[in-house]
C-alpha positions as CSV (number, residue, x, y, z in Angstrom):
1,X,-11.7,-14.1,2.6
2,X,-14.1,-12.0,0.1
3,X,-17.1,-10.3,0.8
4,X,-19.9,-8.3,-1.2
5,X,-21.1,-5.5,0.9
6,X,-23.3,-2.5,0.2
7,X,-21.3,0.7,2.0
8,X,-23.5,2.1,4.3
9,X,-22.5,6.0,3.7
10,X,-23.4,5.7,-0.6
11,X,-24.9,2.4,-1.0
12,X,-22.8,1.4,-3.8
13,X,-21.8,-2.2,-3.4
14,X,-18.1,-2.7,-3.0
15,X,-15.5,-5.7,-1.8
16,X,-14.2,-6.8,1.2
17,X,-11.0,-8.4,0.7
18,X,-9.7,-9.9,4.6
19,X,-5.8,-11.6,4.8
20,X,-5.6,-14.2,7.9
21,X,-3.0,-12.0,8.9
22,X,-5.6,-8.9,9.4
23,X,-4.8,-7.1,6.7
24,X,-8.1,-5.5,5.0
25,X,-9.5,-3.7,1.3
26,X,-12.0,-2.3,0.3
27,X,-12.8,-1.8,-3.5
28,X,-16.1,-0.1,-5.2
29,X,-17.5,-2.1,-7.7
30,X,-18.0,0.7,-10.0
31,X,-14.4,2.1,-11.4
32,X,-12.9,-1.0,-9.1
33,X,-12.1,2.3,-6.7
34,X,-9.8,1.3,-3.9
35,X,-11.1,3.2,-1.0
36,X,-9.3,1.6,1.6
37,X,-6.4,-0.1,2.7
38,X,-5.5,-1.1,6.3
39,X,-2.5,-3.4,7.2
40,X,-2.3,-6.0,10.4
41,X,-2.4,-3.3,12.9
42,X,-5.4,-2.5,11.5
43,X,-3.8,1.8,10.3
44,X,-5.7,2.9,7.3
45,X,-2.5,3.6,4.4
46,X,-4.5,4.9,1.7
47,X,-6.3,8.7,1.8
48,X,-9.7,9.2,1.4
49,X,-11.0,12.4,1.7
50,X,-14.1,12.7,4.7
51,X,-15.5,15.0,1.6
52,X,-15.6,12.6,-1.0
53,X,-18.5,12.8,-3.6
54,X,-19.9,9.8,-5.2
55,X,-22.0,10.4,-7.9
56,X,-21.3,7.7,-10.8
57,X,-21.4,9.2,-14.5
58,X,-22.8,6.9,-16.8
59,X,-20.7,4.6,-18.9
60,X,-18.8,5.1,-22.2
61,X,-19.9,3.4,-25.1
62,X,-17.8,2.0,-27.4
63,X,-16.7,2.4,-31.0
64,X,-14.7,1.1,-34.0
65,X,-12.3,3.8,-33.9
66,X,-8.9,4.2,-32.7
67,X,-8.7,5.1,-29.0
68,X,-6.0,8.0,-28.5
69,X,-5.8,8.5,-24.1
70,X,-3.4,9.2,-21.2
71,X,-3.7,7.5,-18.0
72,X,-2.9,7.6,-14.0
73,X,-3.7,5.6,-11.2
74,X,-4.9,7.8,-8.7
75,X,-3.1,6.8,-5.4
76,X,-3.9,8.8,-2.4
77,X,-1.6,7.6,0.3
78,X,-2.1,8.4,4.1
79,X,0.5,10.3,5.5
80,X,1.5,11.5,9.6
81,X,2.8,15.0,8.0
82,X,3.4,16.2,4.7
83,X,6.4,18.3,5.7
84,X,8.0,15.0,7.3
85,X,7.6,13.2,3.8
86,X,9.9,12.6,1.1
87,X,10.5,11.1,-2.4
88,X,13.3,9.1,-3.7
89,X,13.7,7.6,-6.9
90,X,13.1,10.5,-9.3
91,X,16.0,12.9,-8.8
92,X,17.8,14.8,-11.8
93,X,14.7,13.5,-13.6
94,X,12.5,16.6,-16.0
95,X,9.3,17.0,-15.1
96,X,6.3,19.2,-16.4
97,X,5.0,21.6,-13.7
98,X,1.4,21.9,-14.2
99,X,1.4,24.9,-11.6
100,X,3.5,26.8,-14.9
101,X,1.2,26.0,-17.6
102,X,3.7,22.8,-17.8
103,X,6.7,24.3,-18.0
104,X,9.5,21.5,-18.2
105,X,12.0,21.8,-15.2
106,X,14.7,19.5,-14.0
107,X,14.6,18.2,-10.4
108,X,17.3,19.5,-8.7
109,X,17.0,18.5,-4.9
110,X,18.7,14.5,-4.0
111,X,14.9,13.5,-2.4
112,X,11.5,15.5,-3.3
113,X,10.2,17.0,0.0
114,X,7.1,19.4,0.4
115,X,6.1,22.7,2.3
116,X,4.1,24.3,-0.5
117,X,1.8,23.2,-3.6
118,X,3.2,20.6,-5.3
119,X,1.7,19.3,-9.2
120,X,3.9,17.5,-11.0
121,X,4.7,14.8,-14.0
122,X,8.3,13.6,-13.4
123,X,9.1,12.2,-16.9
124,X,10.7,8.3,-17.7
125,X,10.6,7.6,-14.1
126,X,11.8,4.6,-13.0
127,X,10.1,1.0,-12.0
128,X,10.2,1.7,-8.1
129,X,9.7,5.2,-6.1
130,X,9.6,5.0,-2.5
131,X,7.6,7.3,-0.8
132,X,9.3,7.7,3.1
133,X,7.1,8.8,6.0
134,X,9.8,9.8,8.8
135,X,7.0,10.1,11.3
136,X,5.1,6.6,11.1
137,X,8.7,5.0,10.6
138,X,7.0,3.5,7.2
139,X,8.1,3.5,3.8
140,X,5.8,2.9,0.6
141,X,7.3,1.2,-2.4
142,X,5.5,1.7,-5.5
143,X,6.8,-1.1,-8.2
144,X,4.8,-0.2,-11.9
145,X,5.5,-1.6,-15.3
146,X,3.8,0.2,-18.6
147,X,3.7,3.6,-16.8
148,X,6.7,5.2,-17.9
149,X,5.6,8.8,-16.2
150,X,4.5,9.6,-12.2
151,X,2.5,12.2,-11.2
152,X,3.4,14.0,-7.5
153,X,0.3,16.0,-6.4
154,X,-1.0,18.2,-2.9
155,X,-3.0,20.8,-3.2
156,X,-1.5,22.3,-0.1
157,X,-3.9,25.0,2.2
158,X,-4.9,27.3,-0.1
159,X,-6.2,24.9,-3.1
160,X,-7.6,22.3,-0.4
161,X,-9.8,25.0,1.0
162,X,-11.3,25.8,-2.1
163,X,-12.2,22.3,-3.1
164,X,-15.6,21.3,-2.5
165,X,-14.8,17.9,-1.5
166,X,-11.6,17.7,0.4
167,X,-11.2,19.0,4.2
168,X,-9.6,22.4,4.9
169,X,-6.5,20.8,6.4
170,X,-6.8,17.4,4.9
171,X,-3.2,18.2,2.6
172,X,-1.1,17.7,5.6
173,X,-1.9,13.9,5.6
174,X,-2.0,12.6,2.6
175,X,0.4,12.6,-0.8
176,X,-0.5,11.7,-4.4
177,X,2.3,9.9,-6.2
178,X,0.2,8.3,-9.9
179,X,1.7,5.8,-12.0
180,X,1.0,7.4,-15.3
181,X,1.6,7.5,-18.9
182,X,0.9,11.0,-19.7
183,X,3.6,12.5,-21.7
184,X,3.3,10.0,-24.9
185,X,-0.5,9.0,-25.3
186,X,-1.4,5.8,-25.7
187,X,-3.4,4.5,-29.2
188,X,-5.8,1.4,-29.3
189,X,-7.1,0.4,-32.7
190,X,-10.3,-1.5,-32.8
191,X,-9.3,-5.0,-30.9
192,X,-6.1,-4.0,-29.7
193,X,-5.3,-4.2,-26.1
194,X,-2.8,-2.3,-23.9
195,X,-1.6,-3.9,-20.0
196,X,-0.2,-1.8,-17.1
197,X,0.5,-2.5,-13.6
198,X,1.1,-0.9,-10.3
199,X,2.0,-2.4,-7.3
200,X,2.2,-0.6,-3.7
201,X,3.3,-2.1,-0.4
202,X,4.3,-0.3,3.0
203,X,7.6,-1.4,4.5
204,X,9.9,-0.4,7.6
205,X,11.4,3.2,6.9
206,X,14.9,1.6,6.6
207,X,14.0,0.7,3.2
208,X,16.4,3.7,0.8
209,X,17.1,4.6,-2.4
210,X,19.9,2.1,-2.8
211,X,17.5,-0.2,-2.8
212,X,15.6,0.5,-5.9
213,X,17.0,-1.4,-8.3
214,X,15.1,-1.9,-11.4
215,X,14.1,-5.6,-10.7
């Protein structure tokens, strides 16, 4: 079922997407901004910070010359504990580190786990990254085509505190891991068009990295 439904905290209008199995999303109108994501049991999955500012820019005209860009989708997953997280799919992969004026490191470790700052673009990743919460027993699988980089982001205590809108402790539940094309820009002549796609879905935590294969 599909609704259109003004949110009652910034007025913006946004949709309300219902599966008969319970399932529930929400998505803004404006910048089609998923804000929320909440499976049969009715647990919220994606992070949104209780600071969040919404104050819509205006649009971007266009224009008849080439369009040079990078891109990343901006997925703020919900997580029981940060320290209890961990990465597979992009080991022995380079990545810039953006905390060393992006420096370009090889990852080392056999799963990417967290107990500081964390800023990353993991370079030529592949189609599937799981994302395992030990905690919630829960495993996201992110499936992407077109996005050949992924970005790995928490601010961690220090940074989250001096963000105006993001909660003091709000880093210890919630991860960033972007879809991205970021180290080769993308160029659009005039009438040209470019597709990407990312796909996330929450599974039992018994899902591993054997399993992501590149279909």
């Amino acid at each position: 079922m599909v609704e259109f439904v003004k949110d009652g905290a910034t007025g913006m209008e946004k949709v309300l997407l219902r599966e008969p199995g319970g399932a529930t999303a929400q998505i803004h109108l404006y910048g089609g901004h998923v804000t929320s994501w909440r499976n049969e049991r009715g647990e919220e999955l994606l992070f949104l910070s209780s600071k969040a500012i919404f104050k819509p820019p205006k649009a971007i005209r266009g224009d008849t010359k080439p369009f040079t860009f990078t891109f990343a989708l901006h997925t703020y997953l919900s997580v029981s504990d940060i320290s209890e997280v961990r990465i597979e799919g992009l080991e022995t992969l380079d990545f810039l580190d953006n905390l060393q004026e992006k420096e370009r490191f090889t990852e080392q470790g056999d799963a990417i786990t967290f107990d500081s700052e964390v800023d990353r673009i993991y370079l030529g990743t592949p189609t599937k990254i799981a994302i395992i919460d030990h905690d919630k027993k829960r495993t996201f699988v992110l499936k992407k085509e077109g996005l050949p980089d992924a970005v790995v982001w928490n601010p961690w205590e220090k940074k989250a505190k001096a963000m105006a809108d993001f909660g003091d402790d709000e880093y210890k539940h919630m991860l960033c891991v972007e879809a991205a094309a970021v180290e080769k820009a993308i160029t659009l002549k005039p009438g040209e068009e470019w597709k990407a796609r990312q796909e996330i879905s929450a599974v039992p935590s018994s899902y591993f990295s054997g399993q992501l294969d590149p279909c």
